[in-house]
PDB file of N, CA, C and O in Angstrom:
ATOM      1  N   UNK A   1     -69.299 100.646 -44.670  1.00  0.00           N
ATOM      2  CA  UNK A   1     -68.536 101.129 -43.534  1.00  0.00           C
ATOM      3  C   UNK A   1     -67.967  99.924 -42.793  1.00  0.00           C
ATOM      4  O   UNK A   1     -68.543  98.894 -42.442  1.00  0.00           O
ATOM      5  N   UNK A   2     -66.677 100.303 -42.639  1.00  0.00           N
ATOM      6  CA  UNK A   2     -66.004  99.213 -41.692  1.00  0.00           C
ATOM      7  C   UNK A   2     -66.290  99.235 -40.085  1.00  0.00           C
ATOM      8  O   UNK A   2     -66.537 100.339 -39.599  1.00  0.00           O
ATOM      9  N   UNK A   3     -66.282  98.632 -39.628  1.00  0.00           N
ATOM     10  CA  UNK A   3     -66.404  98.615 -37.780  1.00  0.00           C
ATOM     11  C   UNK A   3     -64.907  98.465 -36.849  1.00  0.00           C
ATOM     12  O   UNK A   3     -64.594  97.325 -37.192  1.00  0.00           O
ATOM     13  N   UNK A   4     -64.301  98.712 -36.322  1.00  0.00           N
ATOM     14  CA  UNK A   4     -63.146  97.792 -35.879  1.00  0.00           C
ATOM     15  C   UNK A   4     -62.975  98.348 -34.172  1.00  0.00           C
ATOM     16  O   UNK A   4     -63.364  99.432 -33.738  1.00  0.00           O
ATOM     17  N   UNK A   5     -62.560  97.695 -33.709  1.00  0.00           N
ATOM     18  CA  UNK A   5     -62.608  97.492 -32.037  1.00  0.00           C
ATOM     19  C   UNK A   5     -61.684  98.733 -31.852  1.00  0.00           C
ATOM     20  O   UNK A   5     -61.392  99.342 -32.881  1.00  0.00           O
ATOM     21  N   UNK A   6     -61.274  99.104 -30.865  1.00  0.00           N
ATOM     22  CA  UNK A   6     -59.802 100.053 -30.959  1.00  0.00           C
ATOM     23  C   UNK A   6     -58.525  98.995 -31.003  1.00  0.00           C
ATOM     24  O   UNK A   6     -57.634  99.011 -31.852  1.00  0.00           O
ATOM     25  N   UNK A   7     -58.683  97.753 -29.506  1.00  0.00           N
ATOM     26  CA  UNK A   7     -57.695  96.848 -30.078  1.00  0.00           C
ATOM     27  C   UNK A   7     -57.008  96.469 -31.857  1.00  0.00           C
ATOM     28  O   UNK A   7     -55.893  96.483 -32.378  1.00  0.00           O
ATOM     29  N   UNK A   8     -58.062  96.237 -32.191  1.00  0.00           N
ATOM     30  CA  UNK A   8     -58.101  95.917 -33.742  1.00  0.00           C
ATOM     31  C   UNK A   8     -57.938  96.627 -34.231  1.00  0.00           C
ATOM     32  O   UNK A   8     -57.512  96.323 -35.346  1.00  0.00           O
ATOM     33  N   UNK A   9     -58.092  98.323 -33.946  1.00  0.00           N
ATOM     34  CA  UNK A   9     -57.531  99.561 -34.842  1.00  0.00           C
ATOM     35  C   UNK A   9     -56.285  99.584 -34.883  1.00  0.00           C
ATOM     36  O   UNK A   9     -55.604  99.765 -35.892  1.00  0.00           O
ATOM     37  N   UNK A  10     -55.964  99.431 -33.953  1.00  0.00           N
ATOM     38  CA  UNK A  10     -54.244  99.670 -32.999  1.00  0.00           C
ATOM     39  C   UNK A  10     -52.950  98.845 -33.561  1.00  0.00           C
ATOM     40  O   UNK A  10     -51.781  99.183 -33.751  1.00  0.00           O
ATOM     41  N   UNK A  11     -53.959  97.093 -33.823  1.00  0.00           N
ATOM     42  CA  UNK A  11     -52.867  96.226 -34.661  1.00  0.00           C
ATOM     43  C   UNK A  11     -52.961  96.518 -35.995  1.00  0.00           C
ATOM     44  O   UNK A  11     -52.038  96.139 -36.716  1.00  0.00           O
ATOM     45  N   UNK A  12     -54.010  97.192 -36.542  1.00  0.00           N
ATOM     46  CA  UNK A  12     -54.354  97.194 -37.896  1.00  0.00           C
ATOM     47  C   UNK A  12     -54.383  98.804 -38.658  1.00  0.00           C
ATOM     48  O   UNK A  12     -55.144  99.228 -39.527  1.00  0.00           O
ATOM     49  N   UNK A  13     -53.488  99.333 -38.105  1.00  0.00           N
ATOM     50  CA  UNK A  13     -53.403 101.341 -38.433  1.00  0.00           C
ATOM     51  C   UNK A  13     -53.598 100.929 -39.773  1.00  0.00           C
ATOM     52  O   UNK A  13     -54.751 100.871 -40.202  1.00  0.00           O
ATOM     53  N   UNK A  14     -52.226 100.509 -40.807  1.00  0.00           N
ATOM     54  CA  UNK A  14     -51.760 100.728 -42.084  1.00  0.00           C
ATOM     55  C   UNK A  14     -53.104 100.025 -42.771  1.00  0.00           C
ATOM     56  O   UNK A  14     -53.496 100.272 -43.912  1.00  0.00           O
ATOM     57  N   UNK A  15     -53.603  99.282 -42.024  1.00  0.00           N
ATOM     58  CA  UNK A  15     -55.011  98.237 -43.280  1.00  0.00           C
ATOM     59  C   UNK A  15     -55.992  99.481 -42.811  1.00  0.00           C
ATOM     60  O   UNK A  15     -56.171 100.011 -43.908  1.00  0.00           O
ATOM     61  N   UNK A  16     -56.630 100.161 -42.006  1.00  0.00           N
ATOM     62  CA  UNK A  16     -57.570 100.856 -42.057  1.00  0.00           C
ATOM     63  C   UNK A  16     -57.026 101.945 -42.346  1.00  0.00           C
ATOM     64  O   UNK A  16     -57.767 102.584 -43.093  1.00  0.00           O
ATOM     65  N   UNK A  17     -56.500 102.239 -42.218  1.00  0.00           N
ATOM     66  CA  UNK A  17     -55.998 103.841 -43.390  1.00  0.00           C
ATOM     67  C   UNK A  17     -56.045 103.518 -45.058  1.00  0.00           C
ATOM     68  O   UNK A  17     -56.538 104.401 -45.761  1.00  0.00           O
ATOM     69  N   UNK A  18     -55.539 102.260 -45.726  1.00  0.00           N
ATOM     70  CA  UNK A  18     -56.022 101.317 -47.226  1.00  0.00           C
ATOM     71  C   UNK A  18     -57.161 101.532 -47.258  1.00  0.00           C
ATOM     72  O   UNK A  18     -57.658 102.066 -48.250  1.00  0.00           O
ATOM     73  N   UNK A  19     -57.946 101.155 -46.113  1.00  0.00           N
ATOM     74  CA  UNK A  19     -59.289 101.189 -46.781  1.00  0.00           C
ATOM     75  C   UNK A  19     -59.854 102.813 -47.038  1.00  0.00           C
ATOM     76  O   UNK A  19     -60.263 103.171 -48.142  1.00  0.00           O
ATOM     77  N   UNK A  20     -59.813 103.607 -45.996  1.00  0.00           N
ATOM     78  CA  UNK A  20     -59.693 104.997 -46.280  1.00  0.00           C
ATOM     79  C   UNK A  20     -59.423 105.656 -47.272  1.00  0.00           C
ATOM     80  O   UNK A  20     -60.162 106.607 -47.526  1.00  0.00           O
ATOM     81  N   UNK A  21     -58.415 105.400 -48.049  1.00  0.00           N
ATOM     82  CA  UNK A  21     -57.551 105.730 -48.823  1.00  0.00           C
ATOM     83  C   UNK A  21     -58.592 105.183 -50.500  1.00  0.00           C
ATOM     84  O   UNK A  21     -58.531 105.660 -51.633  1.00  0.00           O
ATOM     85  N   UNK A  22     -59.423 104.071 -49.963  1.00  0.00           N
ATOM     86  CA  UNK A  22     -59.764 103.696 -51.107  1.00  0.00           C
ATOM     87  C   UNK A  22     -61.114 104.322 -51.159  1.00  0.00           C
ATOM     88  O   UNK A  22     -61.646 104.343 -52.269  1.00  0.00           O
ATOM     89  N   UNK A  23     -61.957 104.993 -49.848  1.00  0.00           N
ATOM     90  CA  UNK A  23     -62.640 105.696 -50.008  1.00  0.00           C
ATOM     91  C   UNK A  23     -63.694 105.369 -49.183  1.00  0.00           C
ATOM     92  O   UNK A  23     -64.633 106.161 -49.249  1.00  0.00           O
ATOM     93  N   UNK A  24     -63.863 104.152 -48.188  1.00  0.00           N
ATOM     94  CA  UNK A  24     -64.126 103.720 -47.422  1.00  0.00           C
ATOM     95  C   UNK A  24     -64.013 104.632 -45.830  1.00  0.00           C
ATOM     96  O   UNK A  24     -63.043 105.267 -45.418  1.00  0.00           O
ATOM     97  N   UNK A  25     -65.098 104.465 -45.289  1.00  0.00           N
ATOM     98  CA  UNK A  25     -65.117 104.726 -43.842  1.00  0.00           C
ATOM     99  C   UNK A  25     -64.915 103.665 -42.987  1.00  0.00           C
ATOM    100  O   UNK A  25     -65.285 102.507 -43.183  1.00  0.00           O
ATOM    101  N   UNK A  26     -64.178 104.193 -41.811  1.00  0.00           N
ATOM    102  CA  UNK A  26     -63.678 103.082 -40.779  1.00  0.00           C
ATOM    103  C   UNK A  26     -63.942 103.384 -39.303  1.00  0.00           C
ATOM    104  O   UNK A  26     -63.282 104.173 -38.627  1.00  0.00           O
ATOM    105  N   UNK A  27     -65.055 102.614 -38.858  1.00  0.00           N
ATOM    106  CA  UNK A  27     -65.610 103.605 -37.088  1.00  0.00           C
ATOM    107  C   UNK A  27     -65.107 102.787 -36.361  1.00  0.00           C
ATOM    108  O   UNK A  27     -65.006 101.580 -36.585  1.00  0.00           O
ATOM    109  N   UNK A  28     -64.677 103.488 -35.244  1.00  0.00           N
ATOM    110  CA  UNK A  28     -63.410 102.508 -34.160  1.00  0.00           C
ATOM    111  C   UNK A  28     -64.312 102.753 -33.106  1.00  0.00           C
ATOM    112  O   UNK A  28     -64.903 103.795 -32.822  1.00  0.00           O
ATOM    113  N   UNK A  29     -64.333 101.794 -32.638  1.00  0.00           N
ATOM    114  CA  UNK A  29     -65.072 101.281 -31.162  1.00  0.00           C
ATOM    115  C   UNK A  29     -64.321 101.177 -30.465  1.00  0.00           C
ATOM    116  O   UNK A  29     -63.164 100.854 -30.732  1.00  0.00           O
ATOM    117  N   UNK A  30     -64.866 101.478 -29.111  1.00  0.00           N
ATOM    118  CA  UNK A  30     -64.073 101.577 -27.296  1.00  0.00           C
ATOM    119  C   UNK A  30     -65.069 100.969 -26.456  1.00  0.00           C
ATOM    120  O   UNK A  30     -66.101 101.631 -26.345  1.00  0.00           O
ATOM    121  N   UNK A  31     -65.033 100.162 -25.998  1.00  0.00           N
ATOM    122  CA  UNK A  31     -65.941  99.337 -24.864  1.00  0.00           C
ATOM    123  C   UNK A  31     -67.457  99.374 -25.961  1.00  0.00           C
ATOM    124  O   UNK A  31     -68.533  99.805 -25.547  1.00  0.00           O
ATOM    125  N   UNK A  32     -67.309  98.990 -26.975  1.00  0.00           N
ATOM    126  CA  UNK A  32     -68.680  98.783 -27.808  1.00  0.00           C
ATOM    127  C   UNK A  32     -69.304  99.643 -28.623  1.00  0.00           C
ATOM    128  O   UNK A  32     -70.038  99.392 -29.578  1.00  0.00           O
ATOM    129  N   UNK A  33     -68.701 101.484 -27.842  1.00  0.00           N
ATOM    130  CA  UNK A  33     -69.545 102.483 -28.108  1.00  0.00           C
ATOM    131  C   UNK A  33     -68.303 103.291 -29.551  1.00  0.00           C
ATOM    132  O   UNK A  33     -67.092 103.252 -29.766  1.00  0.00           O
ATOM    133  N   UNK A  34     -69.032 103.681 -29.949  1.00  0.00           N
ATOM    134  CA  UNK A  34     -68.588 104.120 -31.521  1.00  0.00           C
ATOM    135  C   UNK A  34     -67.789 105.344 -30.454  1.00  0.00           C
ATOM    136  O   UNK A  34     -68.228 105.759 -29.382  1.00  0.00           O
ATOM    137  N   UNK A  35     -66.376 105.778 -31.206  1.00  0.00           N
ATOM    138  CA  UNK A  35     -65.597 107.205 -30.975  1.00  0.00           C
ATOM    139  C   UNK A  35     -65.613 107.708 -31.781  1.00  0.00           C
ATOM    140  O   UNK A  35     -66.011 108.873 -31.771  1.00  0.00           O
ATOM    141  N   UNK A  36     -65.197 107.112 -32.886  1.00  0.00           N
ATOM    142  CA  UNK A  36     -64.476 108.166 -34.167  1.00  0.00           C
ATOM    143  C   UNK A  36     -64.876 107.134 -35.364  1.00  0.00           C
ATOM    144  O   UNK A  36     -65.201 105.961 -35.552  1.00  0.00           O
ATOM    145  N   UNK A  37     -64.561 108.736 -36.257  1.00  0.00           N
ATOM    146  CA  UNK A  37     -65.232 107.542 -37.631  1.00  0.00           C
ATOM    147  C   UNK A  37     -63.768 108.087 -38.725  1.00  0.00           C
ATOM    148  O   UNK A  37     -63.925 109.195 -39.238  1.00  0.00           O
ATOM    149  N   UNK A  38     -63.058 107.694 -38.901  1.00  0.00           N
ATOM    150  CA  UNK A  38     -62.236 107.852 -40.385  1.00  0.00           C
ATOM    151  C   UNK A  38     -62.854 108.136 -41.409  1.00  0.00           C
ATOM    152  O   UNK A  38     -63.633 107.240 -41.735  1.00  0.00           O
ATOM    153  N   UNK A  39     -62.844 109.156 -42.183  1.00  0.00           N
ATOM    154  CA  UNK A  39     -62.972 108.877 -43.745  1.00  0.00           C
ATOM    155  C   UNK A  39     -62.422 109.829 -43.951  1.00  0.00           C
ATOM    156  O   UNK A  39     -61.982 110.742 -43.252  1.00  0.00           O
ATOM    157  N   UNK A  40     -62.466 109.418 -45.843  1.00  0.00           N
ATOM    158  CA  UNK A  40     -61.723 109.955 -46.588  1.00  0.00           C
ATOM    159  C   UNK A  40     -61.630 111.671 -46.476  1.00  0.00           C
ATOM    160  O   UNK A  40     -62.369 112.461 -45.889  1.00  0.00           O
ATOM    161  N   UNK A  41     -60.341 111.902 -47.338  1.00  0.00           N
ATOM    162  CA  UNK A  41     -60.418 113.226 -47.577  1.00  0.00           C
ATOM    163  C   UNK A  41     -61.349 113.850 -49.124  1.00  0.00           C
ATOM    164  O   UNK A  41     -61.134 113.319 -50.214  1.00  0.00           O
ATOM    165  N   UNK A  42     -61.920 114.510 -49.035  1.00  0.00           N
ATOM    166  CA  UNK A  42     -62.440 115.286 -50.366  1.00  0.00           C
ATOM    167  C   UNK A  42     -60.959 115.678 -51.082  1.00  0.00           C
ATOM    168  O   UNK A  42     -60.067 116.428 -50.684  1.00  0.00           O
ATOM    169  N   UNK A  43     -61.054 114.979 -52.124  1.00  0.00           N
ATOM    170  CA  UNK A  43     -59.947 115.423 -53.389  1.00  0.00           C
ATOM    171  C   UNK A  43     -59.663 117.283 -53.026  1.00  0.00           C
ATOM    172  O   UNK A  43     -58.608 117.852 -52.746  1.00  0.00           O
ATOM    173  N   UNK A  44     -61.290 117.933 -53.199  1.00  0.00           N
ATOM    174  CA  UNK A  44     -60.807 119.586 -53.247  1.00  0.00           C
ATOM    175  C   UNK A  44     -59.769 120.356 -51.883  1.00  0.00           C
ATOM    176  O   UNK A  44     -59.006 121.292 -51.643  1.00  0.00           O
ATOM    177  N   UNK A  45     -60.464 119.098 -51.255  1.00  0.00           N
ATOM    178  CA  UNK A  45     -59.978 119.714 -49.010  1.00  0.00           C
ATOM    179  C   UNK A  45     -58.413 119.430 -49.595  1.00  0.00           C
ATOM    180  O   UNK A  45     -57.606 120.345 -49.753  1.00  0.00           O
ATOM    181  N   UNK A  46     -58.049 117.654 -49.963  1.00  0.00           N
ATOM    182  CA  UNK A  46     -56.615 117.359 -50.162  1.00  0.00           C
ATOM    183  C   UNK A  46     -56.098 118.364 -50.643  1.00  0.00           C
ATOM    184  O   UNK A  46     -55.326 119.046 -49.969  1.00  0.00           O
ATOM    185  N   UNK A  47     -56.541 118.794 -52.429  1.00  0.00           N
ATOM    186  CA  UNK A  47     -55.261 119.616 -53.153  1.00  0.00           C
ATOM    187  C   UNK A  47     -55.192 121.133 -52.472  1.00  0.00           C
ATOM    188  O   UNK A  47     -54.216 121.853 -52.684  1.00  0.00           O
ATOM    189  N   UNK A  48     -56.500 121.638 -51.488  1.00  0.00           N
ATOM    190  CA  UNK A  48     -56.094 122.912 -51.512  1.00  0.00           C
ATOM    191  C   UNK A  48     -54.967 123.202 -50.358  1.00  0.00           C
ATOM    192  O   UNK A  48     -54.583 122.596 -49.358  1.00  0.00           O
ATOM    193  N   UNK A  49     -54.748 124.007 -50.779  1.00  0.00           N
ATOM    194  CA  UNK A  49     -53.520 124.696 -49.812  1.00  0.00           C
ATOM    195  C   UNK A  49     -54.001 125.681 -48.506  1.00  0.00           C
ATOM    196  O   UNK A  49     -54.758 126.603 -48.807  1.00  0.00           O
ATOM    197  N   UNK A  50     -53.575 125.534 -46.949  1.00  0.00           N
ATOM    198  CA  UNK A  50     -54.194 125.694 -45.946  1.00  0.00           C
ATOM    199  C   UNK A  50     -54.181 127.509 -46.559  1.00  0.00           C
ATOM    200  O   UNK A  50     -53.656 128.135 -47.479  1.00  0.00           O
ATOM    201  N   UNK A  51     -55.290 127.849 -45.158  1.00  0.00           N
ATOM    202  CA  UNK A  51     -55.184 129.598 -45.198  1.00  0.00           C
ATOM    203  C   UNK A  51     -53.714 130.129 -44.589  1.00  0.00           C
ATOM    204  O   UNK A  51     -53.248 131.228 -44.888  1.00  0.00           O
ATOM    205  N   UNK A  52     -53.294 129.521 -44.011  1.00  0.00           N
ATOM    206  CA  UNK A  52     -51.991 130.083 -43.374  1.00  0.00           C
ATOM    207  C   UNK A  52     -51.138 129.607 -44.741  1.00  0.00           C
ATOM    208  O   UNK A  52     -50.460 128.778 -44.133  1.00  0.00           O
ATOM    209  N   UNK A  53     -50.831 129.536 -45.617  1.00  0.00           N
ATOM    210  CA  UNK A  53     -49.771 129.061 -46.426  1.00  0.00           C
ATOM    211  C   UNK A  53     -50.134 129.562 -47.845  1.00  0.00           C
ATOM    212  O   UNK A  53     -49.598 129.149 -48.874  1.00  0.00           O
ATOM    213  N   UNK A  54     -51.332 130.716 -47.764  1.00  0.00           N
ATOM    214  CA  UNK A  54     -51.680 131.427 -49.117  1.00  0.00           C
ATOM    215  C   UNK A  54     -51.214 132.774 -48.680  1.00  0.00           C
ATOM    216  O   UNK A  54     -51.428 133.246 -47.563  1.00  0.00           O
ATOM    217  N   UNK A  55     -50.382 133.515 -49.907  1.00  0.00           N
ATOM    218  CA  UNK A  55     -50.453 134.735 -50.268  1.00  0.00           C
ATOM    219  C   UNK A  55     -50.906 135.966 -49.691  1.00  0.00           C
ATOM    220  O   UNK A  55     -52.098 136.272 -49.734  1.00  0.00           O
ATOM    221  N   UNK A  56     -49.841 136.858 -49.033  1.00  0.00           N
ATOM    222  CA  UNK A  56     -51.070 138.281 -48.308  1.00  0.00           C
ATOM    223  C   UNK A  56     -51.165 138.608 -49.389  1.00  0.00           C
ATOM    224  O   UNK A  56     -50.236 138.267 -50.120  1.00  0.00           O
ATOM    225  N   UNK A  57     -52.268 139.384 -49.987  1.00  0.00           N
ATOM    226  CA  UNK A  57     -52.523 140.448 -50.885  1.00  0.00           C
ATOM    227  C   UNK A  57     -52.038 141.552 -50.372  1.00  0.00           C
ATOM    228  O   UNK A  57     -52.368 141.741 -49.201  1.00  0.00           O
ATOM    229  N   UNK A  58     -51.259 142.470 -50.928  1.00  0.00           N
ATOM    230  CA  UNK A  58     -50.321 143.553 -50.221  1.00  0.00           C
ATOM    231  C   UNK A  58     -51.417 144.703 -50.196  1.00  0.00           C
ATOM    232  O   UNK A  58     -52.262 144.723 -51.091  1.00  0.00           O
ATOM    233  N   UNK A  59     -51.420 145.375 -49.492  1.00  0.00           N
ATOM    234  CA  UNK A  59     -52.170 146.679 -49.283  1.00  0.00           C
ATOM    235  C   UNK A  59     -51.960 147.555 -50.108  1.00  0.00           C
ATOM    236  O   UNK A  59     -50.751 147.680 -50.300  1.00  0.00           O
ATOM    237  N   UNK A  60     -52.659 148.329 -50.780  1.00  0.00           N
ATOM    238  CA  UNK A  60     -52.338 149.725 -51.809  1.00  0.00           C
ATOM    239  C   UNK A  60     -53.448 150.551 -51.409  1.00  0.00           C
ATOM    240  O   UNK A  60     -54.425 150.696 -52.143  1.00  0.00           O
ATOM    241  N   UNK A  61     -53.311 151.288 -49.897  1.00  0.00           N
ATOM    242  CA  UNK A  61     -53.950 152.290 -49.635  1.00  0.00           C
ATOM    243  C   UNK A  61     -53.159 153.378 -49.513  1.00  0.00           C
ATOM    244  O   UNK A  61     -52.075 153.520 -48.947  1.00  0.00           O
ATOM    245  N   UNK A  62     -54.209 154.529 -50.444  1.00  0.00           N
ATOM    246  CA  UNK A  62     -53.517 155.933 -50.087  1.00  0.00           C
ATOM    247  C   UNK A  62     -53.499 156.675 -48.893  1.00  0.00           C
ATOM    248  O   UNK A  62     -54.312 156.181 -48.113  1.00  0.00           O
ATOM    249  N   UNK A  63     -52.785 157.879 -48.301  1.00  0.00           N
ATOM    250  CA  UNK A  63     -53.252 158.183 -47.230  1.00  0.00           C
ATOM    251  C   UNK A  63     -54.489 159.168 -48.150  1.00  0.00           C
ATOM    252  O   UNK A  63     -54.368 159.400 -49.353  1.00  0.00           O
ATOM    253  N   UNK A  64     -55.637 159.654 -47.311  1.00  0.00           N
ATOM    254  CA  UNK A  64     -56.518 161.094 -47.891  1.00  0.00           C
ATOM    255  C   UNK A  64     -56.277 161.993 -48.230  1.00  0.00           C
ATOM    256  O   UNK A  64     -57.168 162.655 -48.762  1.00  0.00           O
ATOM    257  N   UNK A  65     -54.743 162.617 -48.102  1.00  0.00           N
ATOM    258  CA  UNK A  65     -54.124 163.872 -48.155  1.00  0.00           C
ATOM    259  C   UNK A  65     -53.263 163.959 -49.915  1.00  0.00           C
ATOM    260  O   UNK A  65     -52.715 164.915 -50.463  1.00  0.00           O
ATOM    261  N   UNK A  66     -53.504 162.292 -50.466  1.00  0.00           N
ATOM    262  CA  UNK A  66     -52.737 162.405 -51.467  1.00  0.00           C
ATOM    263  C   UNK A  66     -51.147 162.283 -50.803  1.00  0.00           C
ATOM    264  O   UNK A  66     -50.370 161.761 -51.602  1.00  0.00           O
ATOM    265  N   UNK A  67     -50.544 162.658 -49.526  1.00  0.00           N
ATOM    266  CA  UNK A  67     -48.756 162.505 -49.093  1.00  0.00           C
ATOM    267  C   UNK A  67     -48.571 160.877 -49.229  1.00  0.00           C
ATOM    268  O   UNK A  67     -49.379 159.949 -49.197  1.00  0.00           O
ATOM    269  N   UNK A  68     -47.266 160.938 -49.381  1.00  0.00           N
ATOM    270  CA  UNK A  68     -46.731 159.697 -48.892  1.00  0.00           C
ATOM    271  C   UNK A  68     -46.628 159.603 -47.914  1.00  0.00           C
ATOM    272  O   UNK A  68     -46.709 160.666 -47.298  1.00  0.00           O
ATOM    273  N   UNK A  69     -46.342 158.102 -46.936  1.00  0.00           N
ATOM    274  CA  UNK A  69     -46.249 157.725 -45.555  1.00  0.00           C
ATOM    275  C   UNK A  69     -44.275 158.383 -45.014  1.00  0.00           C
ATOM    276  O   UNK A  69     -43.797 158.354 -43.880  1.00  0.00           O
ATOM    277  N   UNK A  70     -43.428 159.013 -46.629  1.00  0.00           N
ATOM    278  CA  UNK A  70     -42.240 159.061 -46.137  1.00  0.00           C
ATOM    279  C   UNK A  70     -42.391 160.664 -45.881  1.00  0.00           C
ATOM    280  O   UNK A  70     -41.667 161.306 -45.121  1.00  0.00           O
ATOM    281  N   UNK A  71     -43.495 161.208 -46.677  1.00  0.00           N
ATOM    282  CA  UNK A  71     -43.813 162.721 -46.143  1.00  0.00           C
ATOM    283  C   UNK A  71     -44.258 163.196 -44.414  1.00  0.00           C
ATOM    284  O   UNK A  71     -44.024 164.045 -43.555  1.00  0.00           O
ATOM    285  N   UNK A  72     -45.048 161.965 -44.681  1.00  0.00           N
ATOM    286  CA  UNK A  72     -45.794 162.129 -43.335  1.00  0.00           C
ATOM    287  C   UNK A  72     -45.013 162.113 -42.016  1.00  0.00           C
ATOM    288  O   UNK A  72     -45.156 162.543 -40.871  1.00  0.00           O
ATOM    289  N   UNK A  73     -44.056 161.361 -42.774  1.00  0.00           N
ATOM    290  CA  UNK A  73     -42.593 160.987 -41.176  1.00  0.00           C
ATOM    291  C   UNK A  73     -41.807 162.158 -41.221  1.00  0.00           C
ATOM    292  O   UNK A  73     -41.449 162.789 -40.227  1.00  0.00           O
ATOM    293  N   UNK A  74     -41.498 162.488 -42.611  1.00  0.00           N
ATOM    294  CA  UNK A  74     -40.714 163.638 -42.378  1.00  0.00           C
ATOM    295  C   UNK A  74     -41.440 165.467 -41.354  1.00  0.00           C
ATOM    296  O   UNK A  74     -40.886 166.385 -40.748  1.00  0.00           O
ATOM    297  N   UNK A  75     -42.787 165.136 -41.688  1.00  0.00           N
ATOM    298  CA  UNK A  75     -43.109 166.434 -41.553  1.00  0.00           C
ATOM    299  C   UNK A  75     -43.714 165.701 -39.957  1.00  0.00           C
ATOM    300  O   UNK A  75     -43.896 166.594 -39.129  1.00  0.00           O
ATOM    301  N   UNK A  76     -43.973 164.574 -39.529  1.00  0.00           N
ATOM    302  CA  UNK A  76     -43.920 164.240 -37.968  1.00  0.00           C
ATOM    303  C   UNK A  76     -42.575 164.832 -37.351  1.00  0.00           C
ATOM    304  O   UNK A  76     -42.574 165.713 -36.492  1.00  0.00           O
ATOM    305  N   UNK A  77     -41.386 164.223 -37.908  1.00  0.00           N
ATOM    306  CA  UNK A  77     -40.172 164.925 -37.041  1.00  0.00           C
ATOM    307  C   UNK A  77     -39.768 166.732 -37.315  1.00  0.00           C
ATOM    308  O   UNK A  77     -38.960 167.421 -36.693  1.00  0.00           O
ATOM    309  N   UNK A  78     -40.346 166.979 -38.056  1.00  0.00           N
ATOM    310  CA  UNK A  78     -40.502 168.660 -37.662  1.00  0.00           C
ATOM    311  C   UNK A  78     -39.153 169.058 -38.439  1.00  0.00           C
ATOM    312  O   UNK A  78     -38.276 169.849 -38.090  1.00  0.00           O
ATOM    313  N   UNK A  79     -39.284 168.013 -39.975  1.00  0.00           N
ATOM    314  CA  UNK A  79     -38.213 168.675 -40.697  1.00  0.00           C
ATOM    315  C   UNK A  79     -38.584 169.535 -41.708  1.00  0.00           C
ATOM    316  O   UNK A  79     -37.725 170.129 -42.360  1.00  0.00           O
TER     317      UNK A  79
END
């Protein structure tokens, strides 16, 4: 694990994200005391694709009556 000051985070983004990248953790310090820790992503987290950006599965429910939903409108308006 790397250590780096926040100053030293701040001049050094693109080198501690390299090391990240190579699989390395990087904990950034603020007045001495640890904030945050960088690391890598899990290969599976990277390739998958978020929940908002997958597929609805479309609904295929019947109504109970066996009608269609265009029956049901028709015989709502009292045709």
């Amino acid at each position: 694990m790397h250590t780096l000051p926040l100053s030293e985070f701040r001049a050094h983004v693109a080198a501690a994200l390299d090391l990240v990248e190579q699989g390395q953790t990087v904990r950034i310090l603020r007045h001495g005391k640890p904030v945050a820790d960088l690391v890598p992503v899990a290969a599976a987290a990277r390739d998958a694709q978020p929940a908002w950006k997958q597929a609805i599965e479309p609904a295929h429910l019947a109504p109970a009556d066996g009608k269609t939903v265009s029956q049901h409108l028709i015989e709502g308006r009292g045709a």
